[in-house]
Structures are given as structure tokens and as C-alpha cells.
N, C-alpha and C positions, 0 to 999 in steps of 0.2 A: 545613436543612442548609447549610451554608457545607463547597464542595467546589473544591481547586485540582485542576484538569488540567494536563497536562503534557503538552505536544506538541512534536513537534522535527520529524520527517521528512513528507513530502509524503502516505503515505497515512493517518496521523496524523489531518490536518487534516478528510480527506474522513471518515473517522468522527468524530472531535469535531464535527463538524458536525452530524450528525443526532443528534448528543446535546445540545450546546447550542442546537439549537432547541428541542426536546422541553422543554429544564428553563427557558427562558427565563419569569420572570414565578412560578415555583413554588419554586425555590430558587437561593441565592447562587452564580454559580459563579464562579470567577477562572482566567484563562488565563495560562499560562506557556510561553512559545515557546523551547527553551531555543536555537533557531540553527541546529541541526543541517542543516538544507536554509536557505541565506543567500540565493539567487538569487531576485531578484525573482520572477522567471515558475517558479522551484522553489514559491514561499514565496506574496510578497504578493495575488499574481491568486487565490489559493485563499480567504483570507479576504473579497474583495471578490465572489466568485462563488459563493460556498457561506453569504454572508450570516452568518460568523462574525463574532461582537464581537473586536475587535483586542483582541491580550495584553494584560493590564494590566503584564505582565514581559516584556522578551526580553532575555535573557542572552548573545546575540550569539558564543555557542560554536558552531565547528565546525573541524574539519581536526584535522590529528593523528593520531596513533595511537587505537586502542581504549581506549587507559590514560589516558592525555593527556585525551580527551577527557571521557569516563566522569568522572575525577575532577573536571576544571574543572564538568562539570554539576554534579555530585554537592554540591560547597561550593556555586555559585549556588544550586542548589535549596532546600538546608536555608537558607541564610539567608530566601529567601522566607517559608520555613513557620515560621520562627520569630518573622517578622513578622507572618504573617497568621490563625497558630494554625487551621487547618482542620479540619474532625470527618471529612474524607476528602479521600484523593489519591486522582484518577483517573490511569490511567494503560492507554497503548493498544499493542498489539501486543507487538514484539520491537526495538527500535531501543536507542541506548546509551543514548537520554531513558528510554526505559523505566523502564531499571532502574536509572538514574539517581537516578529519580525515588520508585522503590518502596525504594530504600535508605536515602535520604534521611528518609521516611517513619517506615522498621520503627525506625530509631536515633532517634528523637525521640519513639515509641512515637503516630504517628498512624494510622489506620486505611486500610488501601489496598484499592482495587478495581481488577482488571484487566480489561479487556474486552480480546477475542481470549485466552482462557486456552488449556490444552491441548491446543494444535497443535505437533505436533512430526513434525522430521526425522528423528530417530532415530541425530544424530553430533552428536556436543559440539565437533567441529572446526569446525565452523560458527560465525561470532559470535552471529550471530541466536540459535539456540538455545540456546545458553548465558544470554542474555538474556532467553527467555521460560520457561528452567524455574527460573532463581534468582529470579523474579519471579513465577511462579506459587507457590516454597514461599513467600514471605515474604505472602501476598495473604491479605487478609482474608476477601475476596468475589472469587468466580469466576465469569466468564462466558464462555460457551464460545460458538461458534458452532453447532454441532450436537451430538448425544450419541456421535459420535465422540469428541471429545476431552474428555467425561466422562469415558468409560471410560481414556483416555489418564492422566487425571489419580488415577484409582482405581490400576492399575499403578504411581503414583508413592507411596500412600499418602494421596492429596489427596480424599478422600470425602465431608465435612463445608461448608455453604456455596459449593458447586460448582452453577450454575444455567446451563440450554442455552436460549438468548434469543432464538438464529437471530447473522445476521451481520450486523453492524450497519453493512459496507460497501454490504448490500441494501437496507438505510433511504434512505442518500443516492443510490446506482443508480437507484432510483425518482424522487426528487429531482429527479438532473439529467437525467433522461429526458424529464420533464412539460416541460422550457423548452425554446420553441419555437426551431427550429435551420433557417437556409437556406444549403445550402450556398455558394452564392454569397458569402454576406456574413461564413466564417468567418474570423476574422483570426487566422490564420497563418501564420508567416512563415518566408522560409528564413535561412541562419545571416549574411546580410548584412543582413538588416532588413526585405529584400522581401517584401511580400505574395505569395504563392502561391496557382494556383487548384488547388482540389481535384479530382482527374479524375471522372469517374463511377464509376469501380470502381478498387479498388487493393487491395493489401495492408496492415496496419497492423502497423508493427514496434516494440516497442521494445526496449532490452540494456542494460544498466546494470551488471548484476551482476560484482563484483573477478574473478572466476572466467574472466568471460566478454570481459573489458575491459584485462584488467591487460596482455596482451601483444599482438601485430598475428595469431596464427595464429590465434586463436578469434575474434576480431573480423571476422577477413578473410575464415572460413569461415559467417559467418553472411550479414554482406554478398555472397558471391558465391552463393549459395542464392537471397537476393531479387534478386536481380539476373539470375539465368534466369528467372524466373515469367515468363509472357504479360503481366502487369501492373505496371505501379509499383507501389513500395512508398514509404509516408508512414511516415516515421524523427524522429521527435521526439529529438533528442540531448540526451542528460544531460551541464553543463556536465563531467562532469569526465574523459569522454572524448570529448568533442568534438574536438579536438585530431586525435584517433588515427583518429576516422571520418571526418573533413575526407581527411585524408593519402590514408588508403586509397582513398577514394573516386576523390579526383584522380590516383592512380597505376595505379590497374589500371582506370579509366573505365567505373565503375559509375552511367551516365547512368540506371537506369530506378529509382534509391535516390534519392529525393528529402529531402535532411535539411534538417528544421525545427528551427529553437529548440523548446525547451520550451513546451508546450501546459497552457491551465487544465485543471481536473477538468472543467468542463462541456463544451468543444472533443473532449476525450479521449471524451467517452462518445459522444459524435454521431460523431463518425472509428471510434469503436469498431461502433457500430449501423451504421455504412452501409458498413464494409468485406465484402469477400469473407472473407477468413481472417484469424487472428493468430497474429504469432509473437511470441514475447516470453520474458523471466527473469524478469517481475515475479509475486510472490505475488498481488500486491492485482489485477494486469489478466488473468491467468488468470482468476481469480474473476471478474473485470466480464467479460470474455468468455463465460463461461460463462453468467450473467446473461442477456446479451444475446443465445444460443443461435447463439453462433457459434463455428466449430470453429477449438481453439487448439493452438498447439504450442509446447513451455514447454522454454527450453534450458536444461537442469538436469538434473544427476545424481539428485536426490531428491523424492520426491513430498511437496508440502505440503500439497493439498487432493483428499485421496483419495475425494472426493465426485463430485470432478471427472472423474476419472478411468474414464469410461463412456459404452459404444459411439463409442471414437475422439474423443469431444468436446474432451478433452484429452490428448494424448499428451508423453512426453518424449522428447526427442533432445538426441544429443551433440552438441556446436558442431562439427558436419563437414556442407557443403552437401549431402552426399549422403544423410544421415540425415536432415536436416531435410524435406529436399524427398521423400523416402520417406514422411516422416510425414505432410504437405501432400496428397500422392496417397492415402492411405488414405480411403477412403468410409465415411461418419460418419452416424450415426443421431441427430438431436435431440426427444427429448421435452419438446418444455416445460412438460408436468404434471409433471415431475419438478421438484421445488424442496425441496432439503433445507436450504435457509438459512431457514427461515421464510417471515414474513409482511411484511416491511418496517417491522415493530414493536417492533424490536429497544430499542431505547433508550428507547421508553417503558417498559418492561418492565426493564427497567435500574434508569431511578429508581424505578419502584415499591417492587422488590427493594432498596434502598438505601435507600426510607423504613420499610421493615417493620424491616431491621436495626440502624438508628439508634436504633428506640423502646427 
């Protein structure tokens, strides 16, 4: 099989990962970055820590509107594939690569697979989901994380070539778990350059999300939540409100918010294993929270992974410090025989499914 993937955003990278090692030496794959995450420490630290082969393409899009960018992919892409004539486009999650990439695809009549298929929020106001369910109809091959979003995909009429693989962000979890980590020697840094030391306990935060980012009241209510805990909190800032959590911090002197530059996948998972709590927006560090059997609190209106969602392990709160930190004090039950992502064999299980359907 000669297969192009399509990756753009940074949890992209950590599942193409434990797929391009899986398929390394068994079949052709070629990597297309279309841009979408540009920042070094967003972008290049992931390839060189998750042991990815660098793109044979990057099409060096990102910024813009949703349209803006969507389209610039969307022509980059199809030229690719009309050069490289592939028998499958891979393509991962909900980001504008995505469905970029799956449109790109369906109009040149190649065959597309989606790994993370029928996860949904349940509002098309969302970008996200708008880009995971016009990419799961156009989708050749379906790959779900659990038989949750089978059933998700049966209510849409999606019945046929629908397979539950496990999560294949659990393949790489393991991954970067096995690399040995001393605190002392993690490099990184705060937003000046400086090496920081990590304390012995902390909280791990991260916010990213337009929702959560876009003005100073949500951003300012989350930061002052971490900022009463008995602990610091370790704040890895996304470049593109860095800016806004600089400001805040220095104006209402939130000394115990420690913000760092952006962190590799492997840093993130050791900071994620040896914190006390997490708070966070992201889809993909819920999940590695959950993983790692530490109790998360995810600031977001809508539930993405209702798996999560049990004895306290995951709760939501509104960006108001008084909600958060309500959710923070709730007493949480961990079983870690509970594992509904599988086996960490996700993506072998992948290619197999994609050699049975080639014949």
C-alpha cells in the first residue's frame, strides 16, 4: 500500500506516530504537514521526540480564518496526491487538515481512512465538529476509539466499514511513558528562555481553547483558580495567547502560575504523571490525564469523551474560578482496571484493517 497522511496540528503528530512506527518497513507511507501548528516547540520537537520521519511535504499553511485556511490546504493537498497517486489518505481527528485533507481525497476519487472517527459533541457550532462528521461521511474506513462512537456513527447512518481499534493516542501514552524522565534534567523553560525547576508537586494546566482564550474574563477566571491552590501551577502557553496570559499574570500577580513555553509530547506526559491534578480544554490531555489515572477538570461546555466521564475522574467546569476549584475539591475514585481505550494496539490493528480492505 502506498498511504499519504495528513497531519497539521500538534495531537495529529502524537497519533501519526504510533502509526508510522507500526507501518515502518511494511508499507510506503509519505507525510504531509500541511502547517497548521508553525512553532517550533508547537511542531519540530514532536517529530524529533516521537521518532517521526520528517514530512516529505509541508505546505507551510496556517493563520486565517477557517475558510482561508481550509481552502489554501485543500489546493496544497490535492496537488500532492495528484503527484503521488496514493491507494489511501490517512487522515486524524477533527482539525481544518483533516478535512482538508479527506476532501482533497473524495474529489480525486482516492480512498480515505479516518482514525478518531465518531466522536462527537452534539453542535455543529463548533469547528471541530463540523470537521469530524463531513469527514467521517466522506470516509472510506472508520476507526473509532471505542464502541461508543460506533453507535454514534450508526445514528448518523454510518454502519458499513465502521471498526472500534481502541485509541490510538493510548499507543503513544505508553510510548512516551517507557522513556526514562529525571526531573531535575527536564528542559523547560519560562517564556524568557530560562530553564525552570520543576517543584515536587504542582498542578498542570493547560487553555488553548478560542472559547476560553479569545477575551481577558475566561482567561482571567481560570488563572485566578490556579493561583489560590496550595501549589503552583506549571502553564505551558500556547503561542497564540501568550500575549494575553503574560499581561494577566503581571497585572493581578499571579506569582504561584508558573508559564512556560510550549512543552514536547514526551516533557508533557512526565509533567502530566507526576502532577497532583489537571486542569485543562484540551480533548487529547483529558484523555492522557485520564490515562495516567489522574483527576482532570476540563473547562468546556461539552463532553468529548464520555468515557471519561466517571467517579469525578473527569469533570466539567465553566471558566469561573469558583466552579473550577469546586470541581478540584470533589473526591474522585480511580480504577485503573477500567480501560475502555484498549490495548495500546491500536494502530497495528489499523494496518491490518487497511491490508484486508486494499485486497
Amino acid at each position: 500500500m502506498k498511504i499519504v497522511t495528513i497531519i497539521g496540528a500538534r495531537p495529529q503528530f502524537i497519533k501519526a506516530a504510533a502509526f508510522s512506527r507500526a507501518i515502518t518497513g511494511k508499507h510506503e507511507e509519505i507525510l504531509v504537514h500541511t502547517g497548521q501548528h508553525f512553532d517550533a516547540n508547537m511542531s519540530d520537537v514532536f517529530f524529533e521526540e516521537l521518532k517521526i520521519p520528517k514530512p516529505k511535504y509541508n505546505l507551510g499553511i496556517s493563520g486565517g480564518t477557517h475558510g482561508k485556511m481550509t481552502g489554501a490546504m485543500l489546493a496544497g493537498i490535492e496537488e500532492v496526491l495528484l503527484k503521488e497517486k496514493p491507494d489511501w489518505v490517512l487522515v486524524y481527528g477533527d482539525t481544518n487538515s483533516t478535512m482538508a485533507g479527506a476532501l482533497a481525497a473524495v474529489k480525486l476519487g482516492i480512498q480515505i481512512a479516518h482514525v478518531e472517527s465518531g466522536v462527537r459533541m452534539g453542535t455543529l457550532s463548533n469547528p471541530e465538529e463540523v470537521n469530524r462528521v463531513v469527514t467521517d461521511h466522506i470516509s472510506q474506513i472508520l476507526f473509532t476509539p471505542t464502541e461508543i462512537e460506533v453507535e454514534n456513527l450508526k445514528k448518523e447512518g454510518i454502519k458499513e466499514h465502521v471498526y472500534a481499534v481502541g485509541n490510538i493516542m493510548y499507543d503513544s501514552f505508553l510510548y512516551g511513558s517507557r522513556v526514562p524522565w529525571k526531573r531535575e534534567e527536564a528542559e523547560i523553560f519560562d517564556l524568557c528562555g530560562n530553564p525552570i525547576v520543576i517543584p515536587d508537586q504542582y498542578y498542570y494546566l493547560t487553555c488553548h481553547r478560542q472559547e476560553n482564550t479569545f477575551d481577558d474574563q475566561p482567561l482571567l477566571e481560570i488563572l485566578r483558580a490556579m493561583n489560590s491552590l496550595e501549589l503552583p501551577t506549571i502553564y505551558p502557553v500556547h503561542p497564540r495567547n501568550r500575549e494575553r496570559a503574560e499581561r494577566l499574570c503581571r497585572e493581578y500577580q499571579f506569582e504561584h502560575v508558573v508559564l512556560t513555553q510550549p512543552v514536547g509530547y514526551l516533557e508533557s506526559i512526565q509533567l502530566l504523571k507526576h502532577c497532583e491534578k489537571v486542569v485543562t480544554d484540551s480533548g487529547g490531555l483529558q484523555c492522557e490525564a485520564f490515562f495516567a489515572g489522574k483527576q482532570c477538570v476540563t473547562v468546556f461546555d461539552r463532553v468529548i469523551w464520555p468515557q471519561t466521564m466517571v467517579e469525578n475522574r473527569n469533570q466539567l467546569a465553566r471558566p469561573l474560578a469558583s466552579d473550577i476549584l469546586k470541581k478540584l475539591g470533589n473526591t474522585q475514585k480511580i480504577d485503573l482496571g477500567y480501560q475502555p481505550f484498549g490495548d495500546g494496539r491500536s494502530a497495528e490493528r489499523i494496518i491490518e484493517i487497511m491490508e484486508g480492505e486494499s485486497r
